[in-house]
C-alpha positions as a Markdown table, in Angstrom:
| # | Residue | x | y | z |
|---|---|---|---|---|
| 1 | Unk | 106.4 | 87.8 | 162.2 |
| 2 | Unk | 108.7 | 90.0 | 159.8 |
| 3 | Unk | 108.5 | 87.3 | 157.0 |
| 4 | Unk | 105.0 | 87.0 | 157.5 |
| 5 | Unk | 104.0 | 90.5 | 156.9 |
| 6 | Unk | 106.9 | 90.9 | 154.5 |
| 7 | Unk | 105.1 | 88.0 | 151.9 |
| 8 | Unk | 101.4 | 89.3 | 152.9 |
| 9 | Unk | 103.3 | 92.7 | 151.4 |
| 10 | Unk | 104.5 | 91.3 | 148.2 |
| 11 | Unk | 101.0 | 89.5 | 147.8 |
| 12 | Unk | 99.4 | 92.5 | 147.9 |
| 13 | Unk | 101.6 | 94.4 | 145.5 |
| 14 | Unk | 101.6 | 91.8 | 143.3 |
| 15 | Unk | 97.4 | 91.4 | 142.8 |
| 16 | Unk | 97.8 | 95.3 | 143.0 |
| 17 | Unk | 100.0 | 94.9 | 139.5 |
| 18 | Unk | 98.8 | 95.9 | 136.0 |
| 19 | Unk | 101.7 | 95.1 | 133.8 |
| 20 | Unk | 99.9 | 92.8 | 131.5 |
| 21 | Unk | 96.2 | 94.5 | 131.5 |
| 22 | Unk | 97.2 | 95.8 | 127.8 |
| 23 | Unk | 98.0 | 92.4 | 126.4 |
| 24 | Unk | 94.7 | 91.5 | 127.2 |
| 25 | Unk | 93.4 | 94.4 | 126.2 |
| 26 | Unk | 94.6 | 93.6 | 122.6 |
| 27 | Unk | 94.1 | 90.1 | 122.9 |
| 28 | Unk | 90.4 | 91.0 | 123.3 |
| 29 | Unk | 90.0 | 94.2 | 121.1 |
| 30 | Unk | 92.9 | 92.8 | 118.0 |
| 31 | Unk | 90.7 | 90.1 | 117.2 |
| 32 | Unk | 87.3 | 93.1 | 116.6 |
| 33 | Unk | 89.3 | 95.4 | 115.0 |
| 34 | Unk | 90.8 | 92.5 | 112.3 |
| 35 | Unk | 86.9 | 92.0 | 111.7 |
| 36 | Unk | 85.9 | 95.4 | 111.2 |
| 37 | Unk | 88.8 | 96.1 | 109.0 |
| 38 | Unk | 88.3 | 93.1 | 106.8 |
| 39 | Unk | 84.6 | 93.6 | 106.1 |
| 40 | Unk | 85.2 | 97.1 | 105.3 |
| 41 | Unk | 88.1 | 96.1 | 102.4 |
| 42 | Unk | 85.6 | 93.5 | 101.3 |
| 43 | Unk | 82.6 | 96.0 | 101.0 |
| 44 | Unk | 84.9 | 99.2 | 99.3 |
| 45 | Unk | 86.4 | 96.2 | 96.7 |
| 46 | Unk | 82.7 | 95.2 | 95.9 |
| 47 | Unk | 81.6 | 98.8 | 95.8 |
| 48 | Unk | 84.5 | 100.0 | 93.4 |
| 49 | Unk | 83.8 | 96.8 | 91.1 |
| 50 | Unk | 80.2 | 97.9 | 90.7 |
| 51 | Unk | 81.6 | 101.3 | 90.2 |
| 52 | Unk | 83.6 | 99.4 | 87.4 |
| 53 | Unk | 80.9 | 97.9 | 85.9 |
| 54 | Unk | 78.7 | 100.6 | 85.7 |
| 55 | Unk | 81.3 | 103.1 | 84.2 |
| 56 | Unk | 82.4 | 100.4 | 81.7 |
| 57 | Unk | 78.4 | 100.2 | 80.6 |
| 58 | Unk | 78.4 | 104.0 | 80.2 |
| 59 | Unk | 81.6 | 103.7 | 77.7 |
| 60 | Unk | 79.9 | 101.5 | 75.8 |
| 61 | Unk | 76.7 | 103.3 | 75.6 |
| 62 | Unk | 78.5 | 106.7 | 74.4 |
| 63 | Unk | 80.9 | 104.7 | 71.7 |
| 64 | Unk | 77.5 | 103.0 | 70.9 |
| 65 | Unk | 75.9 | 106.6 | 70.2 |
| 66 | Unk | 78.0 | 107.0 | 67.4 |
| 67 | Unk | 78.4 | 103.0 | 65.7 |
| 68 | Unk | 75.4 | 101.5 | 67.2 |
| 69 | Unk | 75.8 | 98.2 | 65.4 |
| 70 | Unk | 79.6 | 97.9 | 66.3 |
| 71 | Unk | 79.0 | 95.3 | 68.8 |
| 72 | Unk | 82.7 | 94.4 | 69.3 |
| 73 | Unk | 83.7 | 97.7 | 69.2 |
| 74 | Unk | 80.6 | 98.2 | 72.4 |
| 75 | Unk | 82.5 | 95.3 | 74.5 |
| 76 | Unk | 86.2 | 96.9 | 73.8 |
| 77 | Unk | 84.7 | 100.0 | 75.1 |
| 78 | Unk | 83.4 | 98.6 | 78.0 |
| 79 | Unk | 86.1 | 96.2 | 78.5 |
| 80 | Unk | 89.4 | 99.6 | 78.5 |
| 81 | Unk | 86.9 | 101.1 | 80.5 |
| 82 | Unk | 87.0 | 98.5 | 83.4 |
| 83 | Unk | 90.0 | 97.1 | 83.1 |
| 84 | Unk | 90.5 | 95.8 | 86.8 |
| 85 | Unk | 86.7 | 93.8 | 86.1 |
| 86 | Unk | 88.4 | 90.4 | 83.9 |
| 87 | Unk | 84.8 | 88.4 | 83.1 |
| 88 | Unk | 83.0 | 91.3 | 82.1 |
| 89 | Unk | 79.8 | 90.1 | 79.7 |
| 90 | Unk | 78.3 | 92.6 | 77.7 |
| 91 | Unk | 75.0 | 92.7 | 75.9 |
| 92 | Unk | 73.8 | 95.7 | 73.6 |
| 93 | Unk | 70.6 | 96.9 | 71.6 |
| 94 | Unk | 69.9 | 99.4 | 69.9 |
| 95 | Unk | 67.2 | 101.5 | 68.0 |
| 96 | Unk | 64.2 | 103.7 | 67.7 |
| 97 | Unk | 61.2 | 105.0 | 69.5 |
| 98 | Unk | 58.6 | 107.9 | 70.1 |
| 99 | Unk | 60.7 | 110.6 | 72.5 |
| 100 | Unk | 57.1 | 110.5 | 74.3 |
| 101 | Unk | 58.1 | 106.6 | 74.8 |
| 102 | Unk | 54.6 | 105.5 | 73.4 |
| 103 | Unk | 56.1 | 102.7 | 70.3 |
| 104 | Unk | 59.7 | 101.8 | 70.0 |
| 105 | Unk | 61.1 | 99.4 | 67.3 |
| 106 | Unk | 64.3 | 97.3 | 67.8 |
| 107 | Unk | 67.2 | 98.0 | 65.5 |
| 108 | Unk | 64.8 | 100.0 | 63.8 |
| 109 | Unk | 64.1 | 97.1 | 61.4 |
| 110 | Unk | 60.6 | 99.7 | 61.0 |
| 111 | Unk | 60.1 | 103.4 | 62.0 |
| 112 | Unk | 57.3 | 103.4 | 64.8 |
| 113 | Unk | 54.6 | 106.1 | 64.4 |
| 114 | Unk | 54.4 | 108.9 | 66.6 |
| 115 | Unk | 52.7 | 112.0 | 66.8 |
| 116 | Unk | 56.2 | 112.9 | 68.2 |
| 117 | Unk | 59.2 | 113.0 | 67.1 |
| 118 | Unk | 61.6 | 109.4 | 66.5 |
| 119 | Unk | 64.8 | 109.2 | 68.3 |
| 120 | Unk | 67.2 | 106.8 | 68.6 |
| 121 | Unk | 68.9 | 104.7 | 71.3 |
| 122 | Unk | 71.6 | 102.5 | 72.1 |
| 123 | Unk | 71.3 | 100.3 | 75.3 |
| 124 | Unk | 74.2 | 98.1 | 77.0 |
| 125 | Unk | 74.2 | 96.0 | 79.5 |
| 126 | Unk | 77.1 | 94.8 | 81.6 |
| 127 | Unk | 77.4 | 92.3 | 84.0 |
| 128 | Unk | 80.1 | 90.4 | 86.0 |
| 129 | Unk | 80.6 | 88.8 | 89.4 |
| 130 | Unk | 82.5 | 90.1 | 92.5 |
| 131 | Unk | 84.0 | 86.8 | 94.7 |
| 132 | Unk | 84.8 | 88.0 | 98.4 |
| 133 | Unk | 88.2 | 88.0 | 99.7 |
| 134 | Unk | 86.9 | 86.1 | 102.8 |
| 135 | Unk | 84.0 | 83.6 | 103.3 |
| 136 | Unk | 80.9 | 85.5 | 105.2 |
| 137 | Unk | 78.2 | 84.1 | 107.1 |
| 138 | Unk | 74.6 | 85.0 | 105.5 |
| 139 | Unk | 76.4 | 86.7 | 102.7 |
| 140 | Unk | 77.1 | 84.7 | 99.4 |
| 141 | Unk | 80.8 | 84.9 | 98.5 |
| 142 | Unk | 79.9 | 85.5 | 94.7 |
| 143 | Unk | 77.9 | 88.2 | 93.7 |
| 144 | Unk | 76.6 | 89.1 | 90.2 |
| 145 | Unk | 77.1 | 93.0 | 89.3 |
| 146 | Unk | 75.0 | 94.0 | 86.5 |
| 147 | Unk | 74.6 | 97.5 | 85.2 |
| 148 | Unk | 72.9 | 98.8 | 82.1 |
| 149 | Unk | 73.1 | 101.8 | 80.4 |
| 150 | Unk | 70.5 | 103.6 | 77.7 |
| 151 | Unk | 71.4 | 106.5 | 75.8 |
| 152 | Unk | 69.4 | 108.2 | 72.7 |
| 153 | Unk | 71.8 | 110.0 | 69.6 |
C-alpha cells in the first residue's frame, strides 16, 4: 500500500512539473519573433535605398543648376551621393519655361513666349532596383526605385 501511494505521489508531482514550459515557449514564440525581425531589416534596407536614390537625384539636380549640360558630371553627382546604391541609372533634362508653367522648351533649343517671366530648369531622374534579403510571398524580391528631381536656376 506504501509503494502504491508512494508512485501515485511522484505521478502527481511529476504532471504537476513545469521545468520545460519555457522551451516551448521559445520553441513557439523564436520562430515569430525571427519573422518579424527579418521583415523589418528587409523593409528599413528598402526604405534607406529609396532614401538613397532620392538624395542622389537631388545632388544631381543642384550640381545640374549650375552646368546643366554636364551630363557626366549629373551621374558623378548622383552616383558620390549614393554610394551604397551600385546600378544607379540616371537620366537628365534640362531647360526653359513660363514660371506660370503655360510653354516650356527643352534644352532651350527656342525661348517659349510668356506674358511671364522664362526660367530655367534642370530635371534628373534616378532609378535603381532594391533585391530582398529573403524571398517573400506576394511581394516581388526585386523592386525598381525611381526618383526624379526638378529644380529651376
Amino acid at each position: 500500500m506504501k509503494l502504491r501511494l508512494l508512485l501515485r505521489f511522484f505521478r502527481l508531482r511529476i504532471l504537476r512539473c513545469e521545468q520545460g514550459a519555457s522551451l516551448v515557449e521559445i520553441g513557439l514564440v523564436l520562430p515569430i519573433l525571427l519573422f518579424i525581425v527579418m521583415a523589418t531589416v528587409d523593409f528599413a534596407r528598402g526604405y534607406y535605398f529609396a532614401n538613397e536614390v532620392a538624395g542622389g537625384a537631388r545632388a544631381g539636380a543642384i550640381y545640374g543648376t549650375t552646368n546643366p549640360s554636364d551630363t557626366t558630371g549629373i551621374t558623378n553627382a548622383v552616383k558620390y551621393d549614393a554610394p551604397d546604391v551600385t546600378d544607379v541609372n540616371v537620366s537628365s533634362s534640362w531647360g526653359c519655361e513660363c514660371s506660370d508653367g503655360t510653354s516650356a522648351s527643352t534644352s532651350c533649343s527656342a525661348a517659349p513666349t510668356c506674358s511671364a517671366n522664362v526660367v530655367y530648369y534642370v530635371k534628373v531622374t534616378a532609378t535603381a532596383s532594391y533585391t530582398t534579403i529573403l524571398p517573400w510571398t506576394g511581394i516581388p524580391s526585386s523592386l525598381s526605385l525611381s526618383s526624379t528631381s526638378e529644380m529651376r536656376y
